[in-house]
C-alpha positions in Angstrom: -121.1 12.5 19.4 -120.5 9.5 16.5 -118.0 11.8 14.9 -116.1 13.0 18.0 -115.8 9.0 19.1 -114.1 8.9 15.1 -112.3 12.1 15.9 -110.9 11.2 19.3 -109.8 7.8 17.8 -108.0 9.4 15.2 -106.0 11.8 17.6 -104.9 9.4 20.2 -104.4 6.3 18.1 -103.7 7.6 14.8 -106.1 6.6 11.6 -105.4 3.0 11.7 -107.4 3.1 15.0 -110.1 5.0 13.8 -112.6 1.6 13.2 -111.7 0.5 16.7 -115.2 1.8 17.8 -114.5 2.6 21.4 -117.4 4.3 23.9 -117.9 7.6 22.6 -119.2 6.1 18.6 -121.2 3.9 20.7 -123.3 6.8 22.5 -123.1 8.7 19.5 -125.6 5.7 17.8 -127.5 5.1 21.3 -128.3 8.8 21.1 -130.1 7.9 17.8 -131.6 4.7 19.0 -133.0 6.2 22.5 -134.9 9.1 20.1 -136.2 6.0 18.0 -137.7 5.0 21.2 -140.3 7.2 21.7 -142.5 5.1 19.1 -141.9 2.0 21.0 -143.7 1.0 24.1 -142.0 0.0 27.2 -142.7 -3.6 26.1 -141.2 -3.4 22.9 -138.4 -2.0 24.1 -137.9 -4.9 26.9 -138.2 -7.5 24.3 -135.6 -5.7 22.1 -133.2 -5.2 25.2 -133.6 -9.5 25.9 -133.3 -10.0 22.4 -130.1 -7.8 22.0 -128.4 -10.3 25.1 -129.5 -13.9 24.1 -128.9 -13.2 20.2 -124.8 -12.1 21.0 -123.3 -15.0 21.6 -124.9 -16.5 18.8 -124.2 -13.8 16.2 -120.2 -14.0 17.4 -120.2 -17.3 16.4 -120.8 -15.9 12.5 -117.6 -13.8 12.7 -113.9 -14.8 12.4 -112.8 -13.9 16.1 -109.9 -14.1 16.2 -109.3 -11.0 13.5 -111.2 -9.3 16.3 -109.7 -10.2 19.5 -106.4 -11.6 18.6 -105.2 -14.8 18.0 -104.8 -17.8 20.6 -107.0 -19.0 23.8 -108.5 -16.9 26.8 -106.2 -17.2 29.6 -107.1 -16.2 33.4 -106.7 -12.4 33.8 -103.4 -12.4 36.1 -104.2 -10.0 38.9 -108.1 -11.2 39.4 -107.2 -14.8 39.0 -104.8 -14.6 42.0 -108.3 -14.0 44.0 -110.8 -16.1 42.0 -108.8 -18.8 39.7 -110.7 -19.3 36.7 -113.5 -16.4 37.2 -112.0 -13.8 34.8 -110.5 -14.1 31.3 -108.9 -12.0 28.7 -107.2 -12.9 25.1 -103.9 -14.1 25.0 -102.7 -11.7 22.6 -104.7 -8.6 23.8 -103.0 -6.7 20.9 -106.1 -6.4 18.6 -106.0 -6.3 14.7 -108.3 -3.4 13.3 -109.2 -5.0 9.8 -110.4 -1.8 7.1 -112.5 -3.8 4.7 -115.9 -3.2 4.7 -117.3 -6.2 6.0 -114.8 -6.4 8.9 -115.3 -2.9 9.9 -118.7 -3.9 10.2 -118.3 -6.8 12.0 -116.6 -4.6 13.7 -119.0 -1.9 14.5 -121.8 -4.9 15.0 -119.5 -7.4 17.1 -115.9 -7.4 17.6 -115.2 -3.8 18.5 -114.3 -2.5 22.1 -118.4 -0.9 22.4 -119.7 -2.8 19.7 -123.7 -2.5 19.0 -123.9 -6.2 20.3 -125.0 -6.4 23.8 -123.7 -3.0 24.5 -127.1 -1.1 22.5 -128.8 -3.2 25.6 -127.7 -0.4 28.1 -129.3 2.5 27.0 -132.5 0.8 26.6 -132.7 -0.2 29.7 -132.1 3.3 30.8 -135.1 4.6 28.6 -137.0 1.9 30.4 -136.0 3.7 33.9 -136.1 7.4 32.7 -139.8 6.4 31.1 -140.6 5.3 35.1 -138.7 8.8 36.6 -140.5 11.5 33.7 -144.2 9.5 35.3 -142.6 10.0 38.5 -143.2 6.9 39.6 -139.4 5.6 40.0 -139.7 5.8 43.8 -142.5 3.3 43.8 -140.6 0.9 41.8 -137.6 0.9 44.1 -137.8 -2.6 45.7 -138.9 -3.9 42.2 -135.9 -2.4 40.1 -133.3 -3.5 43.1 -134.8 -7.4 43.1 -134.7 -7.1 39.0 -130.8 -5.7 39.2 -130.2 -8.4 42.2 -131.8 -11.3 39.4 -129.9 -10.3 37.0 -126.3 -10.5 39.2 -127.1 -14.1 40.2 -128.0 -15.1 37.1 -124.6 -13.8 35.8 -122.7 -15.4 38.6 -124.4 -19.0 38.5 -123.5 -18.7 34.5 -119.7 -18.0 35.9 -119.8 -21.0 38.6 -121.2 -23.6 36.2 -118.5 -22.3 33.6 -115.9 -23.7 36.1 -117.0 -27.2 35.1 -116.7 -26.4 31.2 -113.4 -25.6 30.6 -113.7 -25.6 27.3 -116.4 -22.4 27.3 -115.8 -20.0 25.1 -116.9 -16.0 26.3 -117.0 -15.5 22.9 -119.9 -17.9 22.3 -120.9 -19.4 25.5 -123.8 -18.6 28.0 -122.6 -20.6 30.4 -118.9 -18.5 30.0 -116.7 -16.9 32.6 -116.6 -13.3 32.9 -114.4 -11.0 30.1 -114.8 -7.9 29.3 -113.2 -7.4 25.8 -115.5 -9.5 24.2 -117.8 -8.5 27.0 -119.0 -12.2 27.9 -122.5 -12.8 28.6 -121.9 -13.6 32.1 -120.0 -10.0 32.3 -123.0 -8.5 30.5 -125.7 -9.9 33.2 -123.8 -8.8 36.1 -123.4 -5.2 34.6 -126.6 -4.9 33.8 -127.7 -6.2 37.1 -125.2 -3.5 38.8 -125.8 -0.6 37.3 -130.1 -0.8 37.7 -129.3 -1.4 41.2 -126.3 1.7 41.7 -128.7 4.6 39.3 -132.0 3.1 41.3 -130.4 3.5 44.7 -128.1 6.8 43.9 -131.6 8.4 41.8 -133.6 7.8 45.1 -131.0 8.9 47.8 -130.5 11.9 45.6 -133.3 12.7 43.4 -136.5 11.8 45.0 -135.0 13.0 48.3 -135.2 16.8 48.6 -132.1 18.4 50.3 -131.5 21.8 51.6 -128.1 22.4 49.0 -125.9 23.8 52.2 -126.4 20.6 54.0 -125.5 18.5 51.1 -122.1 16.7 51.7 -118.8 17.7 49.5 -118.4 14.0 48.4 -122.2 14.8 46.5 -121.2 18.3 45.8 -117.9 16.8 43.9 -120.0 14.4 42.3 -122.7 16.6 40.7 -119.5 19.3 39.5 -117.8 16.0 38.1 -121.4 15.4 36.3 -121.3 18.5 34.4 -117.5 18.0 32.9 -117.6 14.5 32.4 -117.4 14.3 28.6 -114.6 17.1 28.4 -113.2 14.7 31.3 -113.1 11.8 29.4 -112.0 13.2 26.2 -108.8 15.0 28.5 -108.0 11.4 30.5 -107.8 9.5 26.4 -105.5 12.1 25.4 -103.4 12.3 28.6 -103.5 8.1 27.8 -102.6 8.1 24.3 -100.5 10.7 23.6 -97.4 9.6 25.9 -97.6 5.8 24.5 -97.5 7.4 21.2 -94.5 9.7 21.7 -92.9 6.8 23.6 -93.7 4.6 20.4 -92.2 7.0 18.2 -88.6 7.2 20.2 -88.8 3.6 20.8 -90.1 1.9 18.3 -92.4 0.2 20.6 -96.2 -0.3 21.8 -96.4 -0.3 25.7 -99.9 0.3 25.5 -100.1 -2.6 27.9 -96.9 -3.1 29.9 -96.0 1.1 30.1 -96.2 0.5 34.0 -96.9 -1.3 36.7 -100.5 -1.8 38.4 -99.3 0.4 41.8 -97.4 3.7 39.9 -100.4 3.4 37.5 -102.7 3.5 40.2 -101.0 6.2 42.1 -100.6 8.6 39.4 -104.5 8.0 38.4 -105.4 9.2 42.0 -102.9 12.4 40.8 -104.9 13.1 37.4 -107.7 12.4 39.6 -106.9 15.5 42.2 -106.0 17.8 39.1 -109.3 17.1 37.1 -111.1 18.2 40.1 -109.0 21.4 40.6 -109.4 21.7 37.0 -113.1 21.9 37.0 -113.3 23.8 40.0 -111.8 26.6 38.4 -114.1 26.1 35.7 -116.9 26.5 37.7 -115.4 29.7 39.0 -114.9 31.5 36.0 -118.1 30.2 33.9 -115.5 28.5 31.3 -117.9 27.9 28.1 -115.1 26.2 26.7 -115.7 22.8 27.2 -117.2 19.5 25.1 -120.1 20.2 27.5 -120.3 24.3 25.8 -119.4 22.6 22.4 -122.6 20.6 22.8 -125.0 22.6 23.9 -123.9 25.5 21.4 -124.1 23.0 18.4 -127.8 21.8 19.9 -128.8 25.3 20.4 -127.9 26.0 16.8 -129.8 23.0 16.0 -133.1 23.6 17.3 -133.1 27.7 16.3 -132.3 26.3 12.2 -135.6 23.6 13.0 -137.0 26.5 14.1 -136.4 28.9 11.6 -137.9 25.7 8.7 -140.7 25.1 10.8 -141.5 29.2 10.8 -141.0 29.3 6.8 -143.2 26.2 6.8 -146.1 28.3 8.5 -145.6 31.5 6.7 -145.8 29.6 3.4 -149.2 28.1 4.4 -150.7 31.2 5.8 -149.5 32.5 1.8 -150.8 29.8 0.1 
């Protein structure tokens, strides 16, 4: 998964993007940190998930930012700014500056890229936490107790974002008390998402999960949902490519990035609901015909191929100590 993030990079963006560590590197290496998990107890991994969110802001401070986010002030993000003045920032110059030495592109992969290791490794512990609690079965029992912690964790986020109001001069790079951004993902931003998204699994694992449904009665919106569940990394790879590859064409005739001025917020929004509607014809058909060929199938092959070659060592293993 680490070298398909790299790979996908280097198809949509070309290879001066490639150390721009976007979401896909990032669960590649939370894949290896969740399997590092299994020696830790559910303490340990708590205290690393805290630790991860109150050492960011102070690590940031270490690092030239802006090489990472581009050069001049945070101004108020225009669109949610008309609705909440001050409550949402972004950089000035959102055209970011991927640096190729090795100590930036590790700053990089640490800090300043898009899914850097700092806060975003915080996610995926948290889900080990929950998925500990669902393996013991016991995630239905702690339903109040995960919504109050999500619910905690959103109005700490938003009293950060209030009080930031009265410190204009706080920085979401650096700040706790900071308004909300989400490239640098502020620490504000990082609260509330964590907050929201123990509350939406908790809720959609119980109404779903712990439930048991008769599959005829269960509504098409769930049906959709579940099919969507099963292509969702070929989906994402297929939605960066549909992205990328017109800016870069347009780019080549033009001479010019409109990465973020190609359209307007309403045709953009209409022609997502579009890609939308043909993604889910798109997998529809897949489910129809068994299509295997998918990052799903590409997967699953390469695991399968995994395990049988572990397999195979661990059988040599045996038959050379039954010889000996």
């Amino acid at each position: 998964m680490f070298s398909l993030g790299l790979l996908l990079l280097f198809l949509c963006w070309g290879p001066a993007q490639v150390w721009d560590w976007d979401i896909l590197t990032l669960i590649g290496l939370s894949t290896m940190i969740v399997y590092g998990c299994r020696f830790l107890s559910t303490w340990q991994i708590i205290a690393c998930s805290v630790s991860i969110l109150l050492v960011t802001p102070w690590l940031r401070s270490m690092i030239d930012a802006d090489a990472h986010w581009g050069q001049g002030p945070f101004i108020p993000s225009p669109v949610i700014s008309d609705v909440f003045p001050n409550v949402f920032f972004e950089p000035a110059n959102k055209r970011r500056r991927i640096l190729h030495k090795p100590i930036d592109v590790l700053h990089g992969f640490l800090l300043g890229g898009l899914f850097p290791i700092f806060p975003w490794a915080m996610f995926p512990l948290v889900g080990v936490i929950m998925g500990r609690r669902v393996v013991a079965n016991r995630f239905h029992y702690d339903l109040p107790g995960a919504i109050f912690v999500g619910a905690m964790f959103i109005a700490i986020g938003l009293v950060g974002v209030v009080q930031s109001l009265w410190h204009p001069d706080a920085s979401p790079i650096t700040s706790f008390l900071a308004p909300l951004s989400l490239h640098p993902n502020s620490f504000t931003m990082s609260l509330l998402q964590l907050g929201i998204g123990i509350i939406v699994i908790s809720l959609t694992y119980y109404v779903y999960d712990c439930k048991q449904f008769d599959e005829s009665q269960i509504s098409c919106v769930a049906r959709m949902c579940q099919r969507t569940g099963r292509y969702a990394l070929t989906l994402y790879v297929l939605h960066y490519l549909i992205i990328a590859w017109p800016l870069m064409i347009v780019n080549h005739l033009t001479g010019k990035n409109r990465i973020f001025d190609f359209m307007d917020a309403g045709p953009a929004f209409i022609i997502s609901i579009v890609v939308i509607v043909c993604f889910e014809y798109m997998i529809s058909v897949f489910d129809q015909i068994g299509c295997k060929f998918t990052m799903e199938g590409l997967l699953a092959n390469l695991t399968a191929r995994s395990v049988l070659q572990e397999q195979k060592v661990m059988a040599k293993k045996q038959h050379t100590g039954r010889d000996d």
